[in-house]
N, CA, C and O atoms as CSV, one atom per row, in Angstrom:
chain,resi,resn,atom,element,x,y,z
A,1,UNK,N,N,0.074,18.741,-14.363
A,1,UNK,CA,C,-0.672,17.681,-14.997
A,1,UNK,C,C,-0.933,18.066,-16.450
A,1,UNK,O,O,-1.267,19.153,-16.922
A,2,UNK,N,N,-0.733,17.090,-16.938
A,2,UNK,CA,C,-1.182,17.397,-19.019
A,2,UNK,C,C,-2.667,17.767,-18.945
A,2,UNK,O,O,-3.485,17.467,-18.076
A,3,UNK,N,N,-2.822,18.484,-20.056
A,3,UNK,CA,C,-3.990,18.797,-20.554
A,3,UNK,C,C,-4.691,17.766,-21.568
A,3,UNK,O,O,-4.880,18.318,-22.651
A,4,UNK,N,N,-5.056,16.664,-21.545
A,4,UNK,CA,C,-5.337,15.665,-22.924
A,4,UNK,C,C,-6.254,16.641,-24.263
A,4,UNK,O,O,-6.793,17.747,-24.232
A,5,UNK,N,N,-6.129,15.833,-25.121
A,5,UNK,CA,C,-6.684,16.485,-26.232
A,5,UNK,C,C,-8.005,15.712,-26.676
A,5,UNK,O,O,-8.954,16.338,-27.150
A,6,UNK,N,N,-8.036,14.185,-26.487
A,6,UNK,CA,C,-8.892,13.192,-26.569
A,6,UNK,C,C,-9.021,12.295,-25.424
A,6,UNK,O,O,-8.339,12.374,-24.403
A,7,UNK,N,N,-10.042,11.339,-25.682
A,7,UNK,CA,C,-10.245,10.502,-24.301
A,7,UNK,C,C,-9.202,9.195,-24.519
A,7,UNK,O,O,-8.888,8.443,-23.597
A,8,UNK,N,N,-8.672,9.045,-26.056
A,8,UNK,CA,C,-7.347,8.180,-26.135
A,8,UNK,C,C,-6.454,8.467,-25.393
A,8,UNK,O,O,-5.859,7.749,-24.590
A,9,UNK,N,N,-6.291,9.773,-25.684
A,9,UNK,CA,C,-5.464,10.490,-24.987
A,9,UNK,C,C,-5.151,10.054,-22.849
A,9,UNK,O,O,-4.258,9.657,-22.100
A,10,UNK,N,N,-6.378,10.430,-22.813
A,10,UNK,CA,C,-6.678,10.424,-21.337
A,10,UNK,C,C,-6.729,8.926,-20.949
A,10,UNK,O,O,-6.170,8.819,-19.857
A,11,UNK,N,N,-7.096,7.926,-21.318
A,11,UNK,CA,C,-6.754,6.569,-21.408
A,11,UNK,C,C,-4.861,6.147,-21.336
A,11,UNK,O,O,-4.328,5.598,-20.371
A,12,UNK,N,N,-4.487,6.373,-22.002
A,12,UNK,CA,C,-2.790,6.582,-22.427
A,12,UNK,C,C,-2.208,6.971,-20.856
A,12,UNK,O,O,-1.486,6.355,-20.072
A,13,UNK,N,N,-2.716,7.967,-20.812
A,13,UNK,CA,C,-2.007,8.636,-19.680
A,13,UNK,C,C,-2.496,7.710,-18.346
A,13,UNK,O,O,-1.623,7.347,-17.557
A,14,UNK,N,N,-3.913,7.336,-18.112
A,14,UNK,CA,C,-4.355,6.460,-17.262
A,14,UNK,C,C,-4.036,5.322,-16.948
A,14,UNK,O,O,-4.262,4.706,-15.906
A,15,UNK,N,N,-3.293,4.912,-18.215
A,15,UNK,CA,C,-3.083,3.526,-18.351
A,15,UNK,C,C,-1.305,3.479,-17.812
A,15,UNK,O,O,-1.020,2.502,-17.119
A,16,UNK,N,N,-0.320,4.344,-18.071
A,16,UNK,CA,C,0.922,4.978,-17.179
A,16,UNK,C,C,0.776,5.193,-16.155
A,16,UNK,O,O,1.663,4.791,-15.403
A,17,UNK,N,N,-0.200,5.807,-15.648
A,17,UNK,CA,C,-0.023,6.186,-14.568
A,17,UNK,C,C,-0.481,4.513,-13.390
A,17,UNK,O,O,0.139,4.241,-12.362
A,18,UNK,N,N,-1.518,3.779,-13.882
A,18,UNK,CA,C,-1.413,2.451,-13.334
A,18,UNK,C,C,-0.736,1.739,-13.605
A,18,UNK,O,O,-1.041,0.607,-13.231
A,19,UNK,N,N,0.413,1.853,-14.294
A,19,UNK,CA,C,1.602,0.655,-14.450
A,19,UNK,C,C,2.304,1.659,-13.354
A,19,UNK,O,O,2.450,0.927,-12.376
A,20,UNK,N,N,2.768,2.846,-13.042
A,20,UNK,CA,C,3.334,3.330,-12.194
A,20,UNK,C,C,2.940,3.067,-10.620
A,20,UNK,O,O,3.695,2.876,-9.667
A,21,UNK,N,N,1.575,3.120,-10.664
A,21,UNK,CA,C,0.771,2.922,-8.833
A,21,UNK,C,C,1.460,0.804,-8.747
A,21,UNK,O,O,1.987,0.220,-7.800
A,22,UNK,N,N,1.253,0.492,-9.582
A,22,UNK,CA,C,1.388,-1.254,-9.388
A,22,UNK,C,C,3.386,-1.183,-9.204
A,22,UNK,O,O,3.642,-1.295,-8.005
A,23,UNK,N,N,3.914,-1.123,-9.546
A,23,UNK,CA,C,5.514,-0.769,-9.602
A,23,UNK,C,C,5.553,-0.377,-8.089
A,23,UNK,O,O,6.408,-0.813,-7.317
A,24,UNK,N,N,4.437,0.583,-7.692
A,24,UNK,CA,C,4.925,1.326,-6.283
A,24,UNK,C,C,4.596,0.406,-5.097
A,24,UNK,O,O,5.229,0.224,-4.058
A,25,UNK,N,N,3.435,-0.127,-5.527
A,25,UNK,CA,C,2.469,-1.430,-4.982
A,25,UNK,C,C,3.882,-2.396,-4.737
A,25,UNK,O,O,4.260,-2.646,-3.592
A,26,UNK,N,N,4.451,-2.793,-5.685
A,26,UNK,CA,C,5.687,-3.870,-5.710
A,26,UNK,C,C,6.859,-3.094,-4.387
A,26,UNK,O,O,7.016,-3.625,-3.287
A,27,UNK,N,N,7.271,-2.331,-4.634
A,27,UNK,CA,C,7.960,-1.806,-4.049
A,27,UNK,C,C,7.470,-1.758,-2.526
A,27,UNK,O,O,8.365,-1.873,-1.688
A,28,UNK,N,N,6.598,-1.654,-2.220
A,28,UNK,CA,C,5.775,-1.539,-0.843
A,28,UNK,C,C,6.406,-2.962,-0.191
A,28,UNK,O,O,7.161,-3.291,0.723
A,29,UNK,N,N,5.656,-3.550,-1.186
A,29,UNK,CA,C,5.673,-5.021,-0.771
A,29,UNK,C,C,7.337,-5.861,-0.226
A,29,UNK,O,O,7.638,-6.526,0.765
A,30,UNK,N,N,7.774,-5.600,-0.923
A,30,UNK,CA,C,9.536,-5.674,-1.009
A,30,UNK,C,C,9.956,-5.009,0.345
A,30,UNK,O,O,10.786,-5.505,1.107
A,31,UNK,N,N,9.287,-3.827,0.563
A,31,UNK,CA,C,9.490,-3.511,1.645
A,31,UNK,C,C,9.001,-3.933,3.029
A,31,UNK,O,O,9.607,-3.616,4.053
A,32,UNK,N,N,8.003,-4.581,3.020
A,32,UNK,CA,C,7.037,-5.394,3.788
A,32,UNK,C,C,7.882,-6.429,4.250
A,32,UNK,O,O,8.185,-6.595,5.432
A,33,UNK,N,N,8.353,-7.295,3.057
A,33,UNK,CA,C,9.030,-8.525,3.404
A,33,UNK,C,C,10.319,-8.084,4.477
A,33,UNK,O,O,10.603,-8.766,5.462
A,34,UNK,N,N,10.944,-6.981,4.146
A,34,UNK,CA,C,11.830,-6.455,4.986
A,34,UNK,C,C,12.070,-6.739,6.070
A,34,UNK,O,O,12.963,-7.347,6.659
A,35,UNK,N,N,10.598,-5.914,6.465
A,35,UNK,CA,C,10.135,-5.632,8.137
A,35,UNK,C,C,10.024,-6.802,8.412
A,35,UNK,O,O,10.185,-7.101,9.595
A,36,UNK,N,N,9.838,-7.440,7.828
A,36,UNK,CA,C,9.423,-9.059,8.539
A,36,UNK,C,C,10.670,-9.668,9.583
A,36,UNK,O,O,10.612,-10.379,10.586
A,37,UNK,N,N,11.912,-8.981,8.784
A,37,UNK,CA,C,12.789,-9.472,9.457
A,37,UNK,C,C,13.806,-8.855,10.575
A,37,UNK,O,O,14.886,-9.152,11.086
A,38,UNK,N,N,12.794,-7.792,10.658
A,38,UNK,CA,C,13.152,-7.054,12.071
A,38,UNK,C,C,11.863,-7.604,13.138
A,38,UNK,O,O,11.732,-6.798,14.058
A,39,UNK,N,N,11.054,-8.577,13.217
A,39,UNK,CA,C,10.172,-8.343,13.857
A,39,UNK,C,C,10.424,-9.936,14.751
A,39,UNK,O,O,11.236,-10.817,14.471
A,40,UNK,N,N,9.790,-9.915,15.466
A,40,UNK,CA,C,9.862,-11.443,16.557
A,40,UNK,C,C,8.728,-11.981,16.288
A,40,UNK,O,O,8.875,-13.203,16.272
A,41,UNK,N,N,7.431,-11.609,16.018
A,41,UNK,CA,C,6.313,-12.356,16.222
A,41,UNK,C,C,5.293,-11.955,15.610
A,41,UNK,O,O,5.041,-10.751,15.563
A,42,UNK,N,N,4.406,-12.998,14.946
A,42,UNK,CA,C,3.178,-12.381,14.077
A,42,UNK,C,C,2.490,-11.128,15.020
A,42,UNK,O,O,2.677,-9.967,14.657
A,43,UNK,N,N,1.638,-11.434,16.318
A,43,UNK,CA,C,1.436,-10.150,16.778
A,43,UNK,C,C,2.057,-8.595,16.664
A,43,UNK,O,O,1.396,-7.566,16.798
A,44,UNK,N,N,3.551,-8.686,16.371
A,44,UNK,CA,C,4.299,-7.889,16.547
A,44,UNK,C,C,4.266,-7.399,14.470
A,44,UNK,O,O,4.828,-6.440,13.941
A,45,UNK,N,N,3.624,-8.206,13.971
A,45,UNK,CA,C,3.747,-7.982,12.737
A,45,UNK,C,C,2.189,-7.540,12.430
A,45,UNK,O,O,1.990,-6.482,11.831
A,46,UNK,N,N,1.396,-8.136,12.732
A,46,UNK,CA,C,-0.191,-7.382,13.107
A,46,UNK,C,C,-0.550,-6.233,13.133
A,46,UNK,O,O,-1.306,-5.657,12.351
A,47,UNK,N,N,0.273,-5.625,14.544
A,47,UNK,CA,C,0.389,-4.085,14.740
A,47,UNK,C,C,-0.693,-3.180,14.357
A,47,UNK,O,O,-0.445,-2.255,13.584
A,48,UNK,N,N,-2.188,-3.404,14.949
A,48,UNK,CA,C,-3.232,-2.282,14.747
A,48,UNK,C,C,-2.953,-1.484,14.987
A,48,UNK,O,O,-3.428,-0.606,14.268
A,49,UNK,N,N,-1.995,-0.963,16.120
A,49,UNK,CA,C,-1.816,0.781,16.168
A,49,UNK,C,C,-1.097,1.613,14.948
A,49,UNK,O,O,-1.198,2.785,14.585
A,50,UNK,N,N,-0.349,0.526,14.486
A,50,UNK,CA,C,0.593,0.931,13.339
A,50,UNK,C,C,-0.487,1.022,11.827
A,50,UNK,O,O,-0.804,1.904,11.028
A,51,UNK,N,N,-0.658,0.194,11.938
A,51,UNK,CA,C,-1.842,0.317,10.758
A,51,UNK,C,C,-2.966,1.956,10.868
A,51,UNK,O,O,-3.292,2.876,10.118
A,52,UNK,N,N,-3.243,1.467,12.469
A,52,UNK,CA,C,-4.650,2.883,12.248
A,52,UNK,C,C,-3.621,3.948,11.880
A,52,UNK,O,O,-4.043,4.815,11.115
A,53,UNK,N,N,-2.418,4.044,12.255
A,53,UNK,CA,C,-1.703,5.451,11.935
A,53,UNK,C,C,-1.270,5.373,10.265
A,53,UNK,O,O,-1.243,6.534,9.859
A,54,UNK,N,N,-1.071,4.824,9.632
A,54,UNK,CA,C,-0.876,4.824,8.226
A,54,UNK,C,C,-2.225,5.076,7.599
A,54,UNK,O,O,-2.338,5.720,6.556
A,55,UNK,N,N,-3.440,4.458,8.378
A,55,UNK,CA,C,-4.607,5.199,7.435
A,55,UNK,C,C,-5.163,6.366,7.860
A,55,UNK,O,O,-5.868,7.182,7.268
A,56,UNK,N,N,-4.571,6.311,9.432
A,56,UNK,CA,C,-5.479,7.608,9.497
A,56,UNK,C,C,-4.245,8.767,8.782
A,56,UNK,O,O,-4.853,9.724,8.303
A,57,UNK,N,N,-3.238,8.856,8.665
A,57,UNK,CA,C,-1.961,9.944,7.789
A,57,UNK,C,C,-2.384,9.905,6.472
A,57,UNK,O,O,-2.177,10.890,5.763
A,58,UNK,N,N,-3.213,8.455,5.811
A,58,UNK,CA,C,-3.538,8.540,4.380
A,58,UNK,C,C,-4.883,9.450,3.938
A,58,UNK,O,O,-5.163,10.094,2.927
A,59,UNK,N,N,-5.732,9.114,5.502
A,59,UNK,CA,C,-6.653,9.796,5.264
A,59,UNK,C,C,-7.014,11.224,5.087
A,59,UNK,O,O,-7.983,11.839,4.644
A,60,UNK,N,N,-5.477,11.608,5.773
A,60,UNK,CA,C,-5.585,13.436,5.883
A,60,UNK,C,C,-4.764,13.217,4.892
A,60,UNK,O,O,-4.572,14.344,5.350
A,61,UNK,N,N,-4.109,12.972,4.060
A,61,UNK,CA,C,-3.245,13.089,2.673
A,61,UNK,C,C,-4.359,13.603,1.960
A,61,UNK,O,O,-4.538,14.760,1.579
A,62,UNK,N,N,-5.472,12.086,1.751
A,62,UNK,CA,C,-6.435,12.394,0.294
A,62,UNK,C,C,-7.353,13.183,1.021
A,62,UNK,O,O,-8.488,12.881,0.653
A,63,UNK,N,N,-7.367,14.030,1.862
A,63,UNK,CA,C,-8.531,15.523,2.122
A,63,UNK,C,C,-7.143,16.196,1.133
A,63,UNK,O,O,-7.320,16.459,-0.057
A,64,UNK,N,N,-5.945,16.390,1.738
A,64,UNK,CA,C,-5.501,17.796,1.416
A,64,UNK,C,C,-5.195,17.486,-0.221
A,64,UNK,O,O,-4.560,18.379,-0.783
A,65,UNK,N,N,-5.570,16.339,-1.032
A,65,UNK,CA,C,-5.417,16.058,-1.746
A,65,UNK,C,C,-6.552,16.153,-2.990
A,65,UNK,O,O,-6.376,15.892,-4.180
A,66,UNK,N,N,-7.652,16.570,-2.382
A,66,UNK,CA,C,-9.031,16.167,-2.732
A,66,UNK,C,C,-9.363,15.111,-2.939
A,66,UNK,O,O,-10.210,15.047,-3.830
A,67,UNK,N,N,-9.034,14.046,-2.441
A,67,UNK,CA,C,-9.595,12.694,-2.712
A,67,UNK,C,C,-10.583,11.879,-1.668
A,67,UNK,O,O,-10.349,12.250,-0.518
A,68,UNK,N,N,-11.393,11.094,-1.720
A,68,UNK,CA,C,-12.502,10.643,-1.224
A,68,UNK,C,C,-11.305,10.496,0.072
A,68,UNK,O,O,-10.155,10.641,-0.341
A,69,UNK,N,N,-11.397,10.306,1.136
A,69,UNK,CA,C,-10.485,9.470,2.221
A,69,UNK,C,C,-10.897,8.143,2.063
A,69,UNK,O,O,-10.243,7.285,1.469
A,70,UNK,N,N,-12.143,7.952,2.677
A,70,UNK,CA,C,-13.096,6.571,2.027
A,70,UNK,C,C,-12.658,5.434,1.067
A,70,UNK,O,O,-12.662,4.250,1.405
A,71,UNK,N,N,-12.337,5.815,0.023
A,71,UNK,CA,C,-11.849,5.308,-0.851
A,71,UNK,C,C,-10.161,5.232,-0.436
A,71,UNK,O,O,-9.580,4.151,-0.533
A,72,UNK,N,N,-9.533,6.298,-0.033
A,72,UNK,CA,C,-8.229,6.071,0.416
A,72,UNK,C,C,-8.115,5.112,1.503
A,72,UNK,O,O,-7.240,4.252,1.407
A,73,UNK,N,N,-8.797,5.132,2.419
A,73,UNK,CA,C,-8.635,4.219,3.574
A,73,UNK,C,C,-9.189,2.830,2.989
A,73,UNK,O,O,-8.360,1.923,3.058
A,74,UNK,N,N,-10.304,2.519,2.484
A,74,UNK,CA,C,-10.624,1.044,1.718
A,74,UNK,C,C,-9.372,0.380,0.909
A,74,UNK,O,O,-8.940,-0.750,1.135
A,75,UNK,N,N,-8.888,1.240,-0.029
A,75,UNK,CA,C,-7.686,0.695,-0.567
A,75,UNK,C,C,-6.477,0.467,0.228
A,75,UNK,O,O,-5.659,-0.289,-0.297
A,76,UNK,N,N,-6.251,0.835,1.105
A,76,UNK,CA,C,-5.395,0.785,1.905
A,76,UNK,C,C,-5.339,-0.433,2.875
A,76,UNK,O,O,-4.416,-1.230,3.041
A,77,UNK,N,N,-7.075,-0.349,3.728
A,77,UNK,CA,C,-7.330,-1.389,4.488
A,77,UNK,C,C,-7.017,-2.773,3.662
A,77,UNK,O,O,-6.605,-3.657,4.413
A,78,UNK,N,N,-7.101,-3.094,2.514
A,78,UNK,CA,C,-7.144,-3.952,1.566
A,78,UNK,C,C,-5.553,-4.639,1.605
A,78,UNK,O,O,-4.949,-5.562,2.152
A,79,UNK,N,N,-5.265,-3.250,0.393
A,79,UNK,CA,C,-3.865,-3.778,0.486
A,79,UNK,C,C,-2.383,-4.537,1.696
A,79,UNK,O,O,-1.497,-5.382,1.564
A,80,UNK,N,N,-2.843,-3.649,2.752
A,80,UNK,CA,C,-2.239,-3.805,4.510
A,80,UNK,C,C,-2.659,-5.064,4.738
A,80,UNK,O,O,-1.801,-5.838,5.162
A,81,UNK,N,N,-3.941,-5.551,4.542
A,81,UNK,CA,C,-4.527,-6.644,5.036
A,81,UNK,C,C,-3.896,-8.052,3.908
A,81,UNK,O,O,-3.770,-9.212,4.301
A,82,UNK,N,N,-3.714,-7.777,3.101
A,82,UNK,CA,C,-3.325,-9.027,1.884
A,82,UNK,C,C,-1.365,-8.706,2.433
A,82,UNK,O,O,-0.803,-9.741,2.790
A,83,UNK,N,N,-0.527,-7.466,2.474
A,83,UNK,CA,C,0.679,-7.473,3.076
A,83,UNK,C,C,0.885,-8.215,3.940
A,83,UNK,O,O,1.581,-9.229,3.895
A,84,UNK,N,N,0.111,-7.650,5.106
A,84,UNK,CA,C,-0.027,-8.525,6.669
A,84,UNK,C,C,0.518,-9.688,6.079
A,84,UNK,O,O,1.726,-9.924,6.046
A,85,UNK,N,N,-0.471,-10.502,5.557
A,85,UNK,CA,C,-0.366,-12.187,5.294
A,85,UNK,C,C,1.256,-12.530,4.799
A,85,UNK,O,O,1.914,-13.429,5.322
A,86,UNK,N,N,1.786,-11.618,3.660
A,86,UNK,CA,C,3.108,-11.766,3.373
A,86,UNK,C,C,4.165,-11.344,4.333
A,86,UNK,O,O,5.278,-11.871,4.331
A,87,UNK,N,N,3.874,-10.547,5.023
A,87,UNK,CA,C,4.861,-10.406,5.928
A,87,UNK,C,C,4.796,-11.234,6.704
A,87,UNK,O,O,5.916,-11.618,7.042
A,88,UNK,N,N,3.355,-12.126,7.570
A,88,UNK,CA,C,3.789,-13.140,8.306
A,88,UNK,C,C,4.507,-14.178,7.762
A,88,UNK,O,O,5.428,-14.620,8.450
A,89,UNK,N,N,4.200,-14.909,6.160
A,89,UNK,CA,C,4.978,-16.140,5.989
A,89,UNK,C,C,6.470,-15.768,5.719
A,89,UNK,O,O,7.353,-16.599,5.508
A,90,UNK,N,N,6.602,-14.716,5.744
A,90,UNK,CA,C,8.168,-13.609,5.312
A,90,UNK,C,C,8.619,-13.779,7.006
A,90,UNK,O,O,9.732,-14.217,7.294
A,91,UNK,N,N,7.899,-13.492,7.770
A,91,UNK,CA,C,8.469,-14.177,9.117
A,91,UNK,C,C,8.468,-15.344,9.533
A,91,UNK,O,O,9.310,-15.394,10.429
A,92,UNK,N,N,7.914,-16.492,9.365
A,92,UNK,CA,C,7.623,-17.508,9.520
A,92,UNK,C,C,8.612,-18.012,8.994
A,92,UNK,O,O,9.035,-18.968,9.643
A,93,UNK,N,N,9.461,-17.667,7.626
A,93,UNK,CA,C,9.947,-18.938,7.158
A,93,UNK,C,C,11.638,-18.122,7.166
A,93,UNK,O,O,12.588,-18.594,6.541
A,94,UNK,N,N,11.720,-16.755,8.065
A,94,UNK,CA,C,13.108,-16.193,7.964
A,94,UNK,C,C,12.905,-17.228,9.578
A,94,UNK,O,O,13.819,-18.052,9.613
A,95,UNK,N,N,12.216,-17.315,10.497
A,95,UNK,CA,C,12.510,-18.398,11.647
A,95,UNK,C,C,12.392,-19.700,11.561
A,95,UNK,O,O,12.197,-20.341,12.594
A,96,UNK,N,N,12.469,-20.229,10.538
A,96,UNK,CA,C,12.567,-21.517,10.441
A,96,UNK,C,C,13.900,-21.966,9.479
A,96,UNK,O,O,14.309,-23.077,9.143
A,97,UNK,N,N,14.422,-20.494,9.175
A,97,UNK,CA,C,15.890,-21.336,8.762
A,97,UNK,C,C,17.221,-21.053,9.551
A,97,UNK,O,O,18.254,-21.652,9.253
């Protein structure tokens, strides 16, 4: 990790590094739509067991990571939950053509 010299500095770098997390965000998503089309049925796209295992793997990430988990699992619950919705109309409308 850089050492900044100023808080411009540290801004600059903050401000890269969130055009990089949103890019990855996109990419997720792209991938989301994917799955949609391996799947048969919104339930099957729902998938709480699948979910608790992605937060609970995120949650032991940001320990060995030092990061709040808390905060890892909220962002997560968030994002999964606004996906969900795209992956269902990503299924919905790959069965209706």
């Amino acid at each position: 990790m850089k050492t900044c010299r100023s808080l411009e500095e540290v801004r600059e770098e903050i401000d890269k590094l969130d055009d990089k997390i949103v890019e990855l965000i996109a990419k997720r998503n792209n991938y989301i739509k994917q799955a949609a089309h391996f799947k048969e049925s919104v339930d099957e796209v729902k998938s709480p067991d699948r979910i608790d295992a992605v937060i609970q793997r995120l949650r032991r990430k940001a320990l060995d990571l030092d990061l709040s988990p808390n905060l890892i699992a909220d962002l997560y619950t968030k994002m999964i939950d606004e996906m969900v919705e795209t992956e269902i109309a990503e299924l919905r409308n790959a069965k209706d053509l």
